[in-house]
N, C-alpha and C positions, 0 to 999 in steps of 0.2 A: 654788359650782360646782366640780366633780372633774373633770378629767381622763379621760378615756375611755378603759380599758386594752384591753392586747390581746386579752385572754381575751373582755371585751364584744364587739369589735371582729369578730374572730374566728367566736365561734359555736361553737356546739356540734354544727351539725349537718353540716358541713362535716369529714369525714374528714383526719388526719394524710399520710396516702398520698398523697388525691386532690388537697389544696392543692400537695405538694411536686409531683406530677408539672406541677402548671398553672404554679407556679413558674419549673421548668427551663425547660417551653416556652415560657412569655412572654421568658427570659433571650434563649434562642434566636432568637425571632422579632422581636426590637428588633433585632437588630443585621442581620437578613435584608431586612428593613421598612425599616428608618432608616438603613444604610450605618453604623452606630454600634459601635463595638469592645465588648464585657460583658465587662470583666476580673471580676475574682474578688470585689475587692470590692461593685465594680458589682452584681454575679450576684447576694450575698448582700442586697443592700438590694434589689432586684429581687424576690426571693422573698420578704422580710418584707414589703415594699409590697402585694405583687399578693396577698399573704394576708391584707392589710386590705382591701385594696377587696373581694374574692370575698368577705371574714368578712359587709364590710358589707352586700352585694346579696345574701346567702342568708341570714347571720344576724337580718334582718332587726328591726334593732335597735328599741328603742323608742322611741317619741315623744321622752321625755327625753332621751335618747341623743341625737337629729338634732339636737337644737335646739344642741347643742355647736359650741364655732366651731372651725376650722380649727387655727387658733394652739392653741387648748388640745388637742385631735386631736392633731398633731403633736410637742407637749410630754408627752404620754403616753407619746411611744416611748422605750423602753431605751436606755438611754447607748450601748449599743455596737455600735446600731446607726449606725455611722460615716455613711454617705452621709445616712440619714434626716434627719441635725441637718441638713441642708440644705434641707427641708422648710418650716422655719418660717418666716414671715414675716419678712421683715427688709429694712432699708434696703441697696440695690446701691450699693457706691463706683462713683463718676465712671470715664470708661472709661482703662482703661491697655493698650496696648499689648501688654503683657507677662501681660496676663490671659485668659484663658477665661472664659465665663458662667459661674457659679455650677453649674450640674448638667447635664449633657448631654443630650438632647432625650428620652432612653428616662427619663430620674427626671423628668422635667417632665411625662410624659404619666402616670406613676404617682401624682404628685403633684395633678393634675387629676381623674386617676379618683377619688382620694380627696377629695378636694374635690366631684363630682359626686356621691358615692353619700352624701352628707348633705345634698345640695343648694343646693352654695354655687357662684358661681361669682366667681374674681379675674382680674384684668388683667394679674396677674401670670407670672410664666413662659414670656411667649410663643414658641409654635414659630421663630416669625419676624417679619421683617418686611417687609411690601411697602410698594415705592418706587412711588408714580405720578412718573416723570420729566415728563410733559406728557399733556395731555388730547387734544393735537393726532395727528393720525393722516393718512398718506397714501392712506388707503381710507376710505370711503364704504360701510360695509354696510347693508343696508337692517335689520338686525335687530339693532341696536346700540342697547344702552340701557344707563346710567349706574348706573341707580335713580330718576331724578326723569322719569321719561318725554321726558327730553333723551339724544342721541348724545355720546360722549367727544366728539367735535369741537363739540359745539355749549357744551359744559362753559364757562364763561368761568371761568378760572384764571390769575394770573401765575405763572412759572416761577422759581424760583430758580437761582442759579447753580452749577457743579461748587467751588466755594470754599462755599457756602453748606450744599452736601449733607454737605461733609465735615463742618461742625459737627452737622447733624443724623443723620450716622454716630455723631461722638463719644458725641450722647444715648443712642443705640441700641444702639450693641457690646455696653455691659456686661451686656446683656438676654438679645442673641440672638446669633449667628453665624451666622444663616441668614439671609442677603439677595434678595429676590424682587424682579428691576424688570418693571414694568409701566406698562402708560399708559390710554387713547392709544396710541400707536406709539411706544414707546421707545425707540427707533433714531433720531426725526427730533428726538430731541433733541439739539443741536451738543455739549453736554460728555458725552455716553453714557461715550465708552472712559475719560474723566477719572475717570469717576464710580467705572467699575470697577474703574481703578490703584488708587484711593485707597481703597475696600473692600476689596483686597489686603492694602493695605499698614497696615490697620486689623484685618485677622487675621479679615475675615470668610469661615468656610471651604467657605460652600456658597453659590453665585452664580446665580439660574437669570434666565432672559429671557423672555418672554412677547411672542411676534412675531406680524406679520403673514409676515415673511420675505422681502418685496421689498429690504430694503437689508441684508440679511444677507451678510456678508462672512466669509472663511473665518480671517482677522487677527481679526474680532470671537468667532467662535466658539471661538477656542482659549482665549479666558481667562474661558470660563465652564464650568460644571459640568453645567446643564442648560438646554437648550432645550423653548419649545412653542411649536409654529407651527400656525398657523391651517390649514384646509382641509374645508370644508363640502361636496365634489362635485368627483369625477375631471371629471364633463363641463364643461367649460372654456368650452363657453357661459355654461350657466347658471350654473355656479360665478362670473362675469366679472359676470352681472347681480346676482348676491344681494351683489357686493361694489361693483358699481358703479366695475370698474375696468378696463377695458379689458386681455387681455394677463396678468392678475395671475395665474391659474392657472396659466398656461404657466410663469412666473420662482416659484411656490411649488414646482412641483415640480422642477423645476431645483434648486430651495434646496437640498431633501429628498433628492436624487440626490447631490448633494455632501458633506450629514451623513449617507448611508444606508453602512452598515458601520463607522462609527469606534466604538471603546471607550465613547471621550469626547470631548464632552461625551454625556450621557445626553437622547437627543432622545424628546420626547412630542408626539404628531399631536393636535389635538383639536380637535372638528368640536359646531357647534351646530347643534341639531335642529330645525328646521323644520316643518311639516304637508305642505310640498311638497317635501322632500327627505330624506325617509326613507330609500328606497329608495339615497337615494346615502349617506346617513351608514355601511350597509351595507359598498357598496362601498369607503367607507374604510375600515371595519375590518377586509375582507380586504385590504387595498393592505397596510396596517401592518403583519399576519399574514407576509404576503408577505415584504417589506423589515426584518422586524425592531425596528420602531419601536412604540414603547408610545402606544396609543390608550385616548384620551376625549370623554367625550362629554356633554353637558347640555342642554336641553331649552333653547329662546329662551325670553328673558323679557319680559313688558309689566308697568315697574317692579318691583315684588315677585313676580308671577304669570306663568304659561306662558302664552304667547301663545296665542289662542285657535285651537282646532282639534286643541290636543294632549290637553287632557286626556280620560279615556275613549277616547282613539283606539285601536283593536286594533292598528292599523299600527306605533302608536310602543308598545303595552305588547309585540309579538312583535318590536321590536327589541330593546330591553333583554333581552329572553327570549335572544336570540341573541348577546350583550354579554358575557349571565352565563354561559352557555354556552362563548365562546369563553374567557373565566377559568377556568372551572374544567377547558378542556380542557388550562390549562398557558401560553396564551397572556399576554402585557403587557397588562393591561388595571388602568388606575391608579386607578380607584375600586372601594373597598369595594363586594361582595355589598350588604351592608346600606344602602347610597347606591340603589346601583341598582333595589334592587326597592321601596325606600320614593319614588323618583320616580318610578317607572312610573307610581303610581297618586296621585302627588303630594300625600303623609300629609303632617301637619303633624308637624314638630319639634321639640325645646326647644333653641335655638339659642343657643350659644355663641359672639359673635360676636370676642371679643377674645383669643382664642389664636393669632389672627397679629393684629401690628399692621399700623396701614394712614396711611402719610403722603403727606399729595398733595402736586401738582407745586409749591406756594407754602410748603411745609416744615411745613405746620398739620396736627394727628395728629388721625384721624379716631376720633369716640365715638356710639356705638358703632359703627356699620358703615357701611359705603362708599352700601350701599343706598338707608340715611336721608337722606346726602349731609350729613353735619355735622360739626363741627371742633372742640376746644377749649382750641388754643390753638396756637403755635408754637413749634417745634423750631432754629428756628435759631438763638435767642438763645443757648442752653446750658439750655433750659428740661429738669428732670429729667424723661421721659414718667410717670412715676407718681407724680409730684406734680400733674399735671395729670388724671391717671384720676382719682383718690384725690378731687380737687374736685370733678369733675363725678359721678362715685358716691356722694360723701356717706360715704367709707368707704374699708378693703378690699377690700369686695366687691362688685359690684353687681346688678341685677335685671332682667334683660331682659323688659319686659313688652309689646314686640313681640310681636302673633300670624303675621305674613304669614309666615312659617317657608317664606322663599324657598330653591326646589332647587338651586343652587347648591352644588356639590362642594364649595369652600372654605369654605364655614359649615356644610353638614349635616354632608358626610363629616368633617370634624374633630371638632363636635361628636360624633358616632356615637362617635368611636374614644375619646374619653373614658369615656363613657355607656354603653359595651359594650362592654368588657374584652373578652371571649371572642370578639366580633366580628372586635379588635385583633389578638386569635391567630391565629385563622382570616386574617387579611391575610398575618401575619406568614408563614403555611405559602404561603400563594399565591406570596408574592414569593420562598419559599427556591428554589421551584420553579421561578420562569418568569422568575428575574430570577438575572445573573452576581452577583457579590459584589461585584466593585467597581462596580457601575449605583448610580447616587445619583440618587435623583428622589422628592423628598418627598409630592407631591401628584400 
């Protein structure tokens, strides 16, 4: 077996011109998209990368071609291509303080494209990682599902301690530097602000939160990067019934009053859709318009599927319509074109579900996805996360042969931006546009 050169790779039918102009603009729109610096040399492994992935989806290589594995893909590159040696597969040393992941979040998504456009998909690289601190939650929505057709609160999970996470920090640093907490209600966990000192001071440099926003404090908000706070309906009755909390509209947007004009953190609105509150998911996304705040949005789910009443609905395919609309008018709106109009009418996807990893509240790292509700194995011991992928895949890689290709942002829209490079662009011009330079909000 040979190594796969460039030339293969490449294509013949793919113009010298037309790859360098797509080149520059991917250079440009990683760092518009991802808050990411493209130095020079950056720029140059950027444009030989995104001329493989484009060589691969238009040169449309041959059968013999695909069956090539990643490792030897990789190992075909020209020595002097500096960032690409970073490419290959290889063992991550244990975490050091004094180090950075391996390639920066714009060579992990070129990295994956090229891995997607042969068809391989690894566990490797991930964007990030999210933390479930606790399953516990101080609301009660009525449209709360896990994955297993249980509510977070109804989740039985022990919790580990802010001493316990820092070990499971340790596993993870050398992977990612992007830290996602979530729950549950990851506020009504007693060691929260411990957890975030100690992801500081462990060099993780992007922090975001995933709230309800009733115990949001303006001491918790400063030493994160990014916020999303919940808010399904300005009207505060109904908003109060679909959460089942007396009171709780009135102190979210109070929250949202307090984060509304700062820099930073980078605050995102996002609002789950309903059959009976369309109309208001609307109204939030002129509230956000409004106030400046970056709005999203997805469909309720019952387990893997939309709860019933949305699919075929005109009411929810002419909001999306007005979603994609208010993006293209320039507005913050943080899911891809290409998310949005494949849930309108809820296609199925080839979902990638291990390019953020996902640890729950008891330190045990989830395989493949949060949806499945499965685990295998634990992170607190000093267990290395890719020694435990690597068993449960039988391999490098592995094969997702889930079909319920749930609409969920965080597994289509990730996977998309892998799978359609040019998609990627097109985000990347959205956010040159509608987003400051320094707004950092990955999803």
């Amino acid at each position: 077996m040979t190594a796969i050169s460039l030339r293969d790779l490449v294509g013949a039918r793919l113009g010298i011109a037309v790859r360098a102009a797509i080149c520059v603009a991917f250079c440009v729109s990683f760092g518009a998209t991802f808050g990411v610096p493209v130095g020079v040399a950056d720029g140059a492994a950027l444009g030989v990368t995104t001329g493989v992935v484009v060589g691969v989806v238009v040169g449309a290589p041959s059968r013999r071609r695909q069956s090539e594995s990643p490792r030897r893909l990789m190992g075909g590159f020209p020595r002097g291509a500096k960032a690409i040696r970073t490419c290959p597969i290889a063992a991550v040393p244990h975490w050091n303080s004094s180090k950075q992941p391996r390639m920066n979040i714009a060579m992990k998504f070129l990295c994956h494209q090229a891995m997607a456009a042969i068809g391989k998909k690894t566990f490797r690289f991930p964007f990030g990682a999210y933390f479930y601190l606790t399953f516990r939650c101080n609301m009660r929505c009525s449209y709360c599902d896990g994955g297993s057709g249980e509510s977070f609160p109804e989740m039985v999970s022990s919790e580990i301690t802010p001493g316990e996470w820092r070990r499971v920090m340790a596993a993870v640093r050398p992977h990612t530097d992007v830290l996602l907490l979530s729950g549950g209600e990851p506020l009504v966990y007693d060691g929260f602000r411990e957890v975030v000192a100690d992801a500081r001071k462990m060099g993780f440099s992007f922090i975001s939160l995933n709230t309800n926003g009733l115990l949001l404090e303006p001491a918790i908000t400063e030493s994160l990067d990014a916020i999303i706070v919940s808010l399904d309906s300005l009207d505060r009755k109904k908003s109060d019934l679909l959460w089942n909390r007396s009171g709780a509209t009135d102190r979210v947007l109070r929250t949202l009053e307090m984060l509304s004009g700062r820099a930073q953190p980078s605050v995102m609105v996002n609002s789950v859709i309903l059959p009976e509150n369309i109309p208001d998911v609307e109204e939030v996304l002129n509230f956000c318009i409004k106030h400046g705040f970056t709005f999203s949005a997805g469909p309720a789910l019952d387990r893997t599927r939309p709860v019933p009443g949305l699919s075929g609905n005109p009411d929810f395919q002419k909001l999306i319509r007005k979603i994609i609309a208010a993006k293209r008018a320039g507005h913050r709106i943080a899911a891809t074109v290409d998310y949005l109009k494949s849930v309108s009418r809820f296609r199925s996807f080839d979902c990638h579900p291990l390019l953020v990893w996902r640890v729950y509240p008891d330190g045990s790292l989830v395989y493949p996805c949060s949806r499945q509700n499965r685990t295998i194995g634990s992170l607190v011991s000093g267990e290395n996360p890719e020694t435990l992928f690597r068993t449960a895949a039988g391999g490098e890689f592995f094969i997702n042969d889930c079909r319920e290709a749930c609409p969920l942002s965080c597994y289509m829209d990730t996977s998309f931006m892998i799978q359609r490079p040019l998609g990627l662009l097109r985000e990347g011009f959205f956010r040159l546009r509608s987003f400051s330079s320094g707004h950092r909000l990955l999803y």
